[in-house]
C-alpha positions in Angstrom: 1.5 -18.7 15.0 -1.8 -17.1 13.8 -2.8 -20.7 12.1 -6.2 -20.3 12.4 -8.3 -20.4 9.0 -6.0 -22.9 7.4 -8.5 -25.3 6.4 -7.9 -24.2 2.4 -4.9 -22.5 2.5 -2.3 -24.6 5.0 -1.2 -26.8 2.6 -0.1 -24.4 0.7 2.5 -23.2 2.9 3.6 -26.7 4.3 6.3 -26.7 1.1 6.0 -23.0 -0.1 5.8 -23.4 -4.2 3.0 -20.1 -4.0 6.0 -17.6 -6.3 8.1 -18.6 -9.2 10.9 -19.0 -6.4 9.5 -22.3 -5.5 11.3 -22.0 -2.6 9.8 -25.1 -0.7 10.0 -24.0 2.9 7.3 -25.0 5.7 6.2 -21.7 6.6 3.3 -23.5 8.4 6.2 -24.4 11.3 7.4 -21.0 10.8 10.1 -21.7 8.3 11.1 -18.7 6.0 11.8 -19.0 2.1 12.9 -15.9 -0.1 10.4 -13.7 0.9 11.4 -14.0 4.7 7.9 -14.5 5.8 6.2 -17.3 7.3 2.6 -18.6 7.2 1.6 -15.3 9.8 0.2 -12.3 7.6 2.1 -8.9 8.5 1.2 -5.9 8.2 2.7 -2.4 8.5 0.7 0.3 7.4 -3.1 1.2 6.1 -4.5 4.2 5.2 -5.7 6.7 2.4 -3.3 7.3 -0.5 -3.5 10.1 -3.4 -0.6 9.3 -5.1 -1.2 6.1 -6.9 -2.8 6.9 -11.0 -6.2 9.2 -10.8 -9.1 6.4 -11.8 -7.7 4.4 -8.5 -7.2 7.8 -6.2 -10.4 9.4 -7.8 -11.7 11.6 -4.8 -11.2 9.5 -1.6 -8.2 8.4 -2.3 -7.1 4.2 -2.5 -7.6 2.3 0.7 -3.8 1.1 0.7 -2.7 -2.0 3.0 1.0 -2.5 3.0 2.0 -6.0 3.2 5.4 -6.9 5.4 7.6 -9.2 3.0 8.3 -10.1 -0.9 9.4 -12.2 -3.5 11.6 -10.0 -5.3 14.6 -8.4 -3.3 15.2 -5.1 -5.5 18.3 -3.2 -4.1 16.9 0.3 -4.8 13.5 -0.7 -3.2 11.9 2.3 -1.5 10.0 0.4 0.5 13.0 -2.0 2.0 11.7 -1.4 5.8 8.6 -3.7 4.9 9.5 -5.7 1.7 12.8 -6.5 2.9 13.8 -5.9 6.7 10.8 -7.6 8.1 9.0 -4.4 9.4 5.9 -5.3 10.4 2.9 -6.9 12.9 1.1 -10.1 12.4 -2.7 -9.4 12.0 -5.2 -11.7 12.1 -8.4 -12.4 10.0 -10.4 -10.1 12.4 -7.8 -8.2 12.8 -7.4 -7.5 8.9 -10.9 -7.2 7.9 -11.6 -4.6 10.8 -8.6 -2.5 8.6 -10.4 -2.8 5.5 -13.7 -1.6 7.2 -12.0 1.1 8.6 -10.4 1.9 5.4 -13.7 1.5 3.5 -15.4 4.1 6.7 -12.7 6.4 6.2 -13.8 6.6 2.7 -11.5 4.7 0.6 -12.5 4.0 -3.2 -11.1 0.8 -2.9 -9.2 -1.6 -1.1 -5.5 -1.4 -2.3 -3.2 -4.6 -1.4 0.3 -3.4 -1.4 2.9 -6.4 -2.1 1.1 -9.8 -1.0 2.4 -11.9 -3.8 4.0 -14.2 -1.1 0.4 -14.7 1.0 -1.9 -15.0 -2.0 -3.7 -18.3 -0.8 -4.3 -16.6 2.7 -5.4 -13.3 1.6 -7.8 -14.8 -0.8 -9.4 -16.2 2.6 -9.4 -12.9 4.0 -11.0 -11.2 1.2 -13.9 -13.5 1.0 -14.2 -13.1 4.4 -14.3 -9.4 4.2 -16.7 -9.2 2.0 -19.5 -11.7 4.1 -18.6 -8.7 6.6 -19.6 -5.9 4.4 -16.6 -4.7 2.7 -18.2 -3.2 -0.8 -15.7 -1.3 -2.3 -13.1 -2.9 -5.2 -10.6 -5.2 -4.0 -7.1 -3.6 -6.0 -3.8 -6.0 -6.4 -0.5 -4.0 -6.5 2.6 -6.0 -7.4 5.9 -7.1 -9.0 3.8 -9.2 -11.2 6.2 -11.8 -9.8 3.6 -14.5 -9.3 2.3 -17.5 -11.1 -0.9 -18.3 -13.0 -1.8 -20.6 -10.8 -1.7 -18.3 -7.9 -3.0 -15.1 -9.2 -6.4 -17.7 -10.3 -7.2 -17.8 -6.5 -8.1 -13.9 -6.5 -10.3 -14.2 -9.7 -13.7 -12.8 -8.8 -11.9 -11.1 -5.8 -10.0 -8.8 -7.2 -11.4 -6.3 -10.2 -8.5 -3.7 -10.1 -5.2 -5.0 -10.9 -1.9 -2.9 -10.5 1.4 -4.6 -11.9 4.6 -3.4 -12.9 6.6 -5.1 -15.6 10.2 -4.1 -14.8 12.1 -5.1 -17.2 12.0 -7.9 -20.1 15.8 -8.6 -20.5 16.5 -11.6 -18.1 20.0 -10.3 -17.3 18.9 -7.0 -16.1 16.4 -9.7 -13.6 18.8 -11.6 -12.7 21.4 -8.3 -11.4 18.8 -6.5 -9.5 16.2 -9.2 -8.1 18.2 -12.1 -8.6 15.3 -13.4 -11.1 16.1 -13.9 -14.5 12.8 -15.7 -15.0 10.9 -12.5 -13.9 10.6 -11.3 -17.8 8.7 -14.3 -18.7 6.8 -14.9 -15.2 5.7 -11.5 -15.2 4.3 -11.4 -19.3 2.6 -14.3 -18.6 0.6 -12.6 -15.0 0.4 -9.3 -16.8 -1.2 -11.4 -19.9 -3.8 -13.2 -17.4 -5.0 -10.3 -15.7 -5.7 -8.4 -19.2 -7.8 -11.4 -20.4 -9.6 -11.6 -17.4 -10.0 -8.4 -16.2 -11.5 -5.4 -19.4 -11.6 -2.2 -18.5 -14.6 -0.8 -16.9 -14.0 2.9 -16.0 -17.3 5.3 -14.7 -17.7 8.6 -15.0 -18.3 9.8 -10.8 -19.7 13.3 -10.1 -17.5 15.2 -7.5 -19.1 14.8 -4.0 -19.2 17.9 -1.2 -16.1 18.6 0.5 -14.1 16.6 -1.7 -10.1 16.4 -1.5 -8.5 18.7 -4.1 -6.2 17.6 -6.6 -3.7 19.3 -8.7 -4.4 17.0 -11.5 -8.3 17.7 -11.5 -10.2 20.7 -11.9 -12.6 21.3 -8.7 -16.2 20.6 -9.7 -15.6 18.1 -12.6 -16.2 14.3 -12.7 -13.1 12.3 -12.4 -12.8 8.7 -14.5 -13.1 5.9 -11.9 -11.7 2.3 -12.2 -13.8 -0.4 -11.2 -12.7 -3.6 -13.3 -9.2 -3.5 -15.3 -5.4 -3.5 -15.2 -2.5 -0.5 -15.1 0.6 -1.4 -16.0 3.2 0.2 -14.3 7.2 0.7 -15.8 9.9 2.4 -13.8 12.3 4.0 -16.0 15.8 2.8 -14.5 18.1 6.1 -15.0 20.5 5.2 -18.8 18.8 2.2 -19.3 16.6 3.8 -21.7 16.8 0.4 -24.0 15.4 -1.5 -21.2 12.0 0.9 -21.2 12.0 1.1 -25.4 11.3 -2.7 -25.0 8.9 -2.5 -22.1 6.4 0.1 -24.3 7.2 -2.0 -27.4 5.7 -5.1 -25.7 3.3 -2.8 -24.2 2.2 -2.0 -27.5 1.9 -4.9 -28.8 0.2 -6.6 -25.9 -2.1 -3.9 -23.8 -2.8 -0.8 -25.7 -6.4 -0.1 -25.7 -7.2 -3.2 -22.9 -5.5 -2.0 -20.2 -4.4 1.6 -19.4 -0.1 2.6 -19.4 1.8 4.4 -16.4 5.3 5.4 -17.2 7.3 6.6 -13.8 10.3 8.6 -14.4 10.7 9.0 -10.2 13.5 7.0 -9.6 15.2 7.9 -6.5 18.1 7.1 -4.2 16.9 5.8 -1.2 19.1 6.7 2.0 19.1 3.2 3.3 19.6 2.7 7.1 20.7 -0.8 7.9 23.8 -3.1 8.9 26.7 -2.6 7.0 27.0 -5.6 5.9 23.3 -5.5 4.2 24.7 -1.9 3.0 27.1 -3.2 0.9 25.7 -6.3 -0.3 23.2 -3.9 -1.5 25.7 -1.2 -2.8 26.8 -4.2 -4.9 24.0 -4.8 -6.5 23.2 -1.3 -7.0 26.2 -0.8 -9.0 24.9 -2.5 -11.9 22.4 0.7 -12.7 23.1 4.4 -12.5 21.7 5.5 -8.9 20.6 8.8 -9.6 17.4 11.1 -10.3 16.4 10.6 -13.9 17.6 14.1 -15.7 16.1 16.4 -18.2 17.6 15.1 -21.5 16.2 11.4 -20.4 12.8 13.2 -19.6 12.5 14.4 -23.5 13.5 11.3 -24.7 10.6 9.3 -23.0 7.8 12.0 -23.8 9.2 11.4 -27.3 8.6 7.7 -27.0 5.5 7.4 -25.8 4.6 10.1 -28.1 5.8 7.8 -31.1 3.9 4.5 -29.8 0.3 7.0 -29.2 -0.9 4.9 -26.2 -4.9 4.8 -26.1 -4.5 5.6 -22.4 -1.5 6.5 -20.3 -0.2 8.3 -17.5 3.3 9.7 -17.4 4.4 11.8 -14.7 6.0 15.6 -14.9 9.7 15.6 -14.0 10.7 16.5 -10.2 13.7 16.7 -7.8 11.6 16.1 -5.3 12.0 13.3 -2.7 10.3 13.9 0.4 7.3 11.3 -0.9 10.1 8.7 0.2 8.6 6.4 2.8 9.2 5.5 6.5 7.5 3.0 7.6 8.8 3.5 11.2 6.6 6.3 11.3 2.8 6.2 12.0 2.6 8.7 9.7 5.1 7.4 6.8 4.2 9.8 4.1 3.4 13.6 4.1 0.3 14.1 4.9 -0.6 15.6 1.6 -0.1 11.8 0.1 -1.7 10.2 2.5 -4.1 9.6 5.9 -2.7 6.8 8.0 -5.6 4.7 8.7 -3.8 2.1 10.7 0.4 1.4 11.5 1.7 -1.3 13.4 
């Protein structure tokens, strides 16, 4: 077990209460609770992304360090290799700040932790650490939103860039697809801490030489850079449109104008590969939403929407039939290589 550094963070693990899940495992003696980790950090993949929202891609692209493990188990997860099948290698302190140098080398316009919910007391460590060996460059946190108060104060003054999603606010939706119906609540109340702590700061940066070219972005123009704030991110579930008229509503009401709106219509079927017993546990659960690419009629109906509520600042996403931006972690390259630059894979 990669214990070392446990000085602050071991007792912590010794009866795992870190997510709402309070789970109470010893992952210090390499017990696993819902997140089906233990106290060693993995990791499966680092490198460059351009497809998260433009002020966090901005020209270099986000430094992006996907975390093995999680503390929600969504069914139509696209990145179930990692989050839920335990793909993965444990890294050490070393071993992870090296990866965030590289990343930050490589160019990266910040450092983008992917899913670490379920290691927040150890990657707090890390951080500080990384930054006593030079990293620079924004720290981002990309998650469920899944986490407590408590939990998400031990990254305060670590992390500036904040990247939640807010899922869903009706508890029974929770409960049939991450087996959470507390996650409405838990999540309002993260979502709510890191707007109050976190305002907006977005600069204006000049393009530099030989930068990447983005479809979104005319070549020679400054692009709007975040360097303090939140983006809330809402996945429209295909004909659960009520479920996403309540989302923006709260939205609204609680983070128009302090923190900026992204509103994904790219659900897509994942072609799982596992047991089949997993398979149809997860086929199960699956059966509760309609597992299909969102269509055209459900595309007007959400420009509509967020056309009604007038968003200060929000991102929505043209309609595609694409999938090929699905994931495999397996890979060393698990995205094409127009989305991203592996940096580092396991």
């Amino acid at each position: 077990m990669a214990t070392e550094n446990f000085d602050t963070s071991g007792k912590l693990y010794t009866s795992c209460i870190q997510c709402p899940r309070k789970c109470k495992a010893n992952r210090l003696e390499g017990k696993t609770g819902f997140c089906k980790e233990t106290c060693d950090l993995k990791i499966a993949f680092a490198g460059l992304h351009f497809g998260e929202e433009p002020p966090v891609t901005v020209f270099g692209g986000s430094g992006t360090i996907f975390f093995t493990g999680c503390t929600l188990r969504c069914a139509f997860c696209q990145n179930y290799q990692i989050s839920q099948d335990g793909y993965g290698k444990i890294v050490s302190k070393d071993e992870f700040i090296q990866i965030c140098l590289k990343l930050q080398e490589a160019g990266a316009e910040n450092i983008n932790l992917v899913t670490g919910s379920h290691h927040i007391p150890l990657i707090a460590e890390y951080l500080r650490a990384a930054r006593e060996k030079g990293v620079s460059i924004p720290f981002c946190w990309n998650s469920s939103a899944y986490e407590s108060v408590e939990m998400l104060e031990l990254l305060k003054g670590l992390v500036t860039i904040w990247l939640p999603d807010l899922k869903t606010l009706s508890s029974a939706f929770a409960g049939k697809l991450f087996a959470a119906p507390d996650y409405p609540e838990t999540a309002a109340a993260a979502i709510r801490w890191m707007i109050e702590n976190n305002p907006l700061k977005i600069e204006s940066i000049p393009e530099p030489p030989n930068a990447k070219p983005a479809e979104w972005a005319e070549p020679g123009q400054p692009r709007d850079k975040l360097m303090q704030g939140v983006i809330i991110r809402h996945l429209f579930m295909p004909g659960h449109f009520e479920e996403t008229a309540d989302v923006l509503q709260w939205l609204k009401e609680n983070a128009d104008e302090r923190a900026i709106i992204s509103l994904m219509n790219q659900y897509t079927p994942v072609p799982f590969k596992e047991a089949d017993a997993q398979l149809t546990a997860r086929k199960k659960v699956l059966s509760n939403i309609e597992n299909r690419l969102v269509n055209a009629q459900e595309n007007e109906d959400l420009i509509d929407l967020i056309e009604a509520y007038d968003f200060d600042y929000l991102f929505y996403q043209e309609l595609t039939n694409d999938t090929s931006w699905l994931p495999d972690f397996t890979r060393a390259q698990p995205f094409s290589n127009k989305l991203a630059t592996p940096v580092w894979h396991c």
